[in-house]
N, C-alpha and C positions, 0 to 999 in steps of 0.2 A: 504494500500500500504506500504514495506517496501522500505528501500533505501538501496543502495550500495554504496560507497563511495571506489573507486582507489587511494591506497596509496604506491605505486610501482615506479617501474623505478630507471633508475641506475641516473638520471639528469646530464648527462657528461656537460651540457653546462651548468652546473651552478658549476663546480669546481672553485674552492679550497673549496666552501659552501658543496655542498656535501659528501666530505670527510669524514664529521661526523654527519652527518644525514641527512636526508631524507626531498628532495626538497618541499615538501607539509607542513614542517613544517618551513619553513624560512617566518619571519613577514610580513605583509605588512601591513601599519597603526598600528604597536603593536599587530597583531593578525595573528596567522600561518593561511597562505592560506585555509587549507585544514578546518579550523575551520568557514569562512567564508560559505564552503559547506554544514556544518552538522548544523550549525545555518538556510540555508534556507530549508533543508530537516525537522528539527525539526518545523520551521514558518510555514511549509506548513503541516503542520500533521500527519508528518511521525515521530515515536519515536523509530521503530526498524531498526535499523541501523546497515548493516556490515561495516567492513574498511579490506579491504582487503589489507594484509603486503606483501610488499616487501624483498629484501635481503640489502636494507641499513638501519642498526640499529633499527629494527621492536619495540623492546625495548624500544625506546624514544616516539614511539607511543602510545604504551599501557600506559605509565609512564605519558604522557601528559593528556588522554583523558580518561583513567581508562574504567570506566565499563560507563561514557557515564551520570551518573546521577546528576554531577554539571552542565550540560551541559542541562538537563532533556530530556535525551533520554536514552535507552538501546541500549548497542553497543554488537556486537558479532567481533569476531579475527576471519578471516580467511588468513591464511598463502598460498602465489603464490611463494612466494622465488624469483627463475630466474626469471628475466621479460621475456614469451612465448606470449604477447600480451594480449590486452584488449579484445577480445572475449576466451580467456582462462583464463582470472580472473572472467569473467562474471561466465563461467562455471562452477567454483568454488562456486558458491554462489546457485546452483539447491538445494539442501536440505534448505537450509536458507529460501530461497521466497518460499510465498502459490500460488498464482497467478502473481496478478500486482505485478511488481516493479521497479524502478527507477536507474538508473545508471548513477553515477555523479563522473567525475574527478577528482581527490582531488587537483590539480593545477590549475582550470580554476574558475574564479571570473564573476558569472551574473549579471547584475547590474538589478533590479528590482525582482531579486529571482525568484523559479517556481510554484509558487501555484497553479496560473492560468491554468498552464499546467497539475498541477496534477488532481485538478479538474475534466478538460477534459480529462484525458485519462483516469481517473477510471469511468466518463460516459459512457466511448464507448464500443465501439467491436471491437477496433485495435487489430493486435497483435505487434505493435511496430509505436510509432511514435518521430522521431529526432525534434531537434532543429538545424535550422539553423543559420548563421550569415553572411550576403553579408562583406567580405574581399576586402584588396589590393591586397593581393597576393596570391589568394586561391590554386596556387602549391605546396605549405608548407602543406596542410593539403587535410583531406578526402572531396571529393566535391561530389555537388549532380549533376545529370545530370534528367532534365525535358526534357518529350517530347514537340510537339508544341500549347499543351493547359495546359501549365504549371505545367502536373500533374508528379511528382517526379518517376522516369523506373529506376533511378540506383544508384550508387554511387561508388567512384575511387579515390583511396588511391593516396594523393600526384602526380597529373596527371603531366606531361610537358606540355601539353596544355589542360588547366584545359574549359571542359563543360560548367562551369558557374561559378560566382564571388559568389559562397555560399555551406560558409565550415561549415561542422559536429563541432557543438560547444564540442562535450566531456560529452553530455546530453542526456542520452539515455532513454525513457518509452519501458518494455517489458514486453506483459505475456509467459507462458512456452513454445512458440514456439519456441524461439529461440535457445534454448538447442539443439535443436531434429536439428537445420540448423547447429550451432557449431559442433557438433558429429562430422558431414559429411567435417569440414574442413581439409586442409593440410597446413602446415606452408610455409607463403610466403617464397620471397627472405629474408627476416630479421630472419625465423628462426620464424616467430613470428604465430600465429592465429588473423588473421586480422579483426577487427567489421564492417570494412566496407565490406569487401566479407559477411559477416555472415546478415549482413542487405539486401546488393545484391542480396543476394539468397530468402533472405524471399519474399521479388519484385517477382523473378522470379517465384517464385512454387507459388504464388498465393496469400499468406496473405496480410492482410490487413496491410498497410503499410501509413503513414503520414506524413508529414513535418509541421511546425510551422517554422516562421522566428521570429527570438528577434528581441525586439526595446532596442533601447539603446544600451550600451556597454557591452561588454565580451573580458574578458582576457586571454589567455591560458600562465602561466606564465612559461616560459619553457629556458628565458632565461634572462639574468640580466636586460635586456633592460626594458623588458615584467614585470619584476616587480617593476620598478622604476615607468613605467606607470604607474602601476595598484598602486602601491603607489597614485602618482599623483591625478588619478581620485577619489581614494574613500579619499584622505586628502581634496578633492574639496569639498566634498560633507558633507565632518564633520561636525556636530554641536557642538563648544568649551564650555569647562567646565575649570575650574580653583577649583582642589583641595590641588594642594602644597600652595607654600608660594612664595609670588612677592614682594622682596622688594620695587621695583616704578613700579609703574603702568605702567610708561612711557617704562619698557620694552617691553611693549607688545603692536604687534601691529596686527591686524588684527586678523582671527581664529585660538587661539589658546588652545590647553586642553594640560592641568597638569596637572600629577594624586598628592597622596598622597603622603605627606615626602618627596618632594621633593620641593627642593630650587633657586629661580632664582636668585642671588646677582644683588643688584643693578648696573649699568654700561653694563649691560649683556642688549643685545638686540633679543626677537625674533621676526622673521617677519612672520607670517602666511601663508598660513596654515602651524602649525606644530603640532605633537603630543610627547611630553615627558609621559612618565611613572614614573612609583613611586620611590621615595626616589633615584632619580638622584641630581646631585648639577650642575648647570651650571655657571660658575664665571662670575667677571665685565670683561668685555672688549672681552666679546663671542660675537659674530654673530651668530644667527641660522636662514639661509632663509627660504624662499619657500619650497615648499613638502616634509620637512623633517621627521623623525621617529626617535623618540631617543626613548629606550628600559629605561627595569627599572633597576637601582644602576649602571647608567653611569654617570661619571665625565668628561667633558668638562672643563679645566682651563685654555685654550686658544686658539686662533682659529677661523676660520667662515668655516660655512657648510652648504652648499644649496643641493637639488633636491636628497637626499641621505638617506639612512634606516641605522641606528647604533643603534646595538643590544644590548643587556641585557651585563652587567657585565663592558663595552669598559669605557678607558680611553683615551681622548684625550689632550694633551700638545703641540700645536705647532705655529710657524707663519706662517702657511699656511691656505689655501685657501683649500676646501675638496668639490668637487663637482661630480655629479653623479654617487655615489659612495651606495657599498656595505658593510660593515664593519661587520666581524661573531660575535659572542658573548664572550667577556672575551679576546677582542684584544685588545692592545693597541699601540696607535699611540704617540712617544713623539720625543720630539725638539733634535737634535743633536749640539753638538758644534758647529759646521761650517754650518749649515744651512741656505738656503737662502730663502725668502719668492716667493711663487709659485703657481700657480694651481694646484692639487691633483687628481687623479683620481685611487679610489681600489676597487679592489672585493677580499676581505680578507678575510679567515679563520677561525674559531673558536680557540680561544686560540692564535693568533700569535703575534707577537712585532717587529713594524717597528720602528726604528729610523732614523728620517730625517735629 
């Protein structure tokens, strides 16, 4: 089986971050989303791997993930450019796959990965089967519609009165059928070639068609909220390691991991879970709470910061408080003359400089 991995979209709901790259690379626990995808494609014994590029900074992906073999898989580039939808990147990938293959959103995080699923479906005689996820608000996304012996008749993009509380996770198994049902599409209202019409149709004309429901959690990260969770959950789950340097022990409290070269000065408190990366400096008299993310060769010299992801390069200098917050890479936040101590709330930019 190979894999595909979705690395598209324009992510308007995660500006000012996307202005300079591409939403599937922004961290969550010190690692780009779309990394967490090609780690469970590689777990489950897939090594050839497409990542199909988008038109935001395609460049930072190739640059990140190269040819796939620090990562120990082989990667292939395939260019979609305009986003024309996820059953028109699919289609893009027909010479790549021999049979089976796997198609996985570079923005959506499974907790327990798909082995399982891959397993079964190179058993079978499907010619496509989804994963589900019973949702709050299954109107946001593709839902499935069961008849009255719960066997899976359709599926229906974003409904207003959605069939059932279980949405298309962004997980798709398909052999070469589905090409021959894409052909035959026309671009919805969005302009786009739809994977839910192109799954519909396989239903209709007769293929063999399957659902699976996950247990556990899934994330489709598509908005700052969405990945502060998805922060949340996988810093829940972390097992801490300590490779910098603590001066008292007493700063740490709970699960926490440190990578290398980096410094916690005494007086500096962190409260777990949290993860720092390498060769950061955190001063005395920091707070760092609950579910946070600090990236690598950031400086904290003053400050407390809870439930928040601060990326690679960030300086932070202030008397404020910084909570559920997004911070890009190589920003910095410093103390202004006149400033008054406060709660903080950003979703910052790569490269930008507040002064408070």
């Amino acid at each position: 089986m190979k894999g595909v991995i979705l690395h598209g979209g324009h992510g308007t709901r995660l500006r000012p971050l996307t202005h300079t790259g591409p939403k599937q690379l922004i961290p969550v626990a010190n690692k780009p989303i779309s990394q967490y995808v090609l780690e469970d494609l590689r777990d489950s014994g897939i090594r050839d791997i497409a990542i199909i590029l988008g038109d935001i900074y395609p460049e930072k992906v190739k640059e990140y993930y190269g040819d796939g073999s620090k990562f120990g898989v082989n990667i292939t580039y395939i260019y979609q450019g305009e986003p024309k939808g996820i059953a028109h990147a699919v289609s893009l990938c027909e010479s790549f796959v021999d049979d089976e293959f796997v198609v996985y959103l570079g923005d959506n995080i499974l907790k327990g990965g798909i082995s399982r699923y891959v397993k079964e479906f190179s058993k079978s005689d499907l010619d496509a089967m989804i994963l589900l996820c019973k949702v709050p608000r299954p109107e946001l996304f593709g839902v499935a519609k069961f008849d009255e012996n719960g066997r899976l008749v359709g599926l229906i993009e974003k409904p207003k009165k959605p069939p059932s509380p279980y949405a298309l996770t962004g997980i798709y198994f398909f052999r070469p059928a589905i090409f021959d049902v894409i052909r035959k599409l026309k671009p919805s209202w969005r302009g786009e070639l739809e994977i839910t019409e192109a799954i519909h149709n396989l239903l209709v004309e007769g293929y063999k068609v399957e659902h699976r429901t996950v247990s556990g959690w899934w994330k489709d990260t598509g908005t700052p909220e969405d990945i502060l969770e998805a922060n949340r959950l996988i810093l829940d789950e972390m097992k801490p390691h300590i490779n910098g340097v603590i001066e008292d022990s007493s700063s740490i409290q709970g699960r926490v991991s440190v990578g290398s070269g980096t410094i916690i000065k005494r007086g500096a408190l962190i409260r777990g879970p949290v993860i720092i990366g390498k060769n950061s400096r955190i001063e005395s008299d920091v707070y760092i709470g609950p579910f946070t993310s600090i990236g690598d060769n950031v400086v904290v010299k003053s400050g407390e910061i809870e439930n928040s992801i601060v990326m690679d390069g960030c300086v932070i200098n202030i008397n404020d408080r910084i909570i559920d917050s997004l911070i890009g890479p190589n920003a910095k936040i410093i103390l202004g003359e006149e400033s008054k101590p406060s709660g903080r709330r950003f979703i910052i930019g790569e490269s930008s400089r507040i002064i408070l």
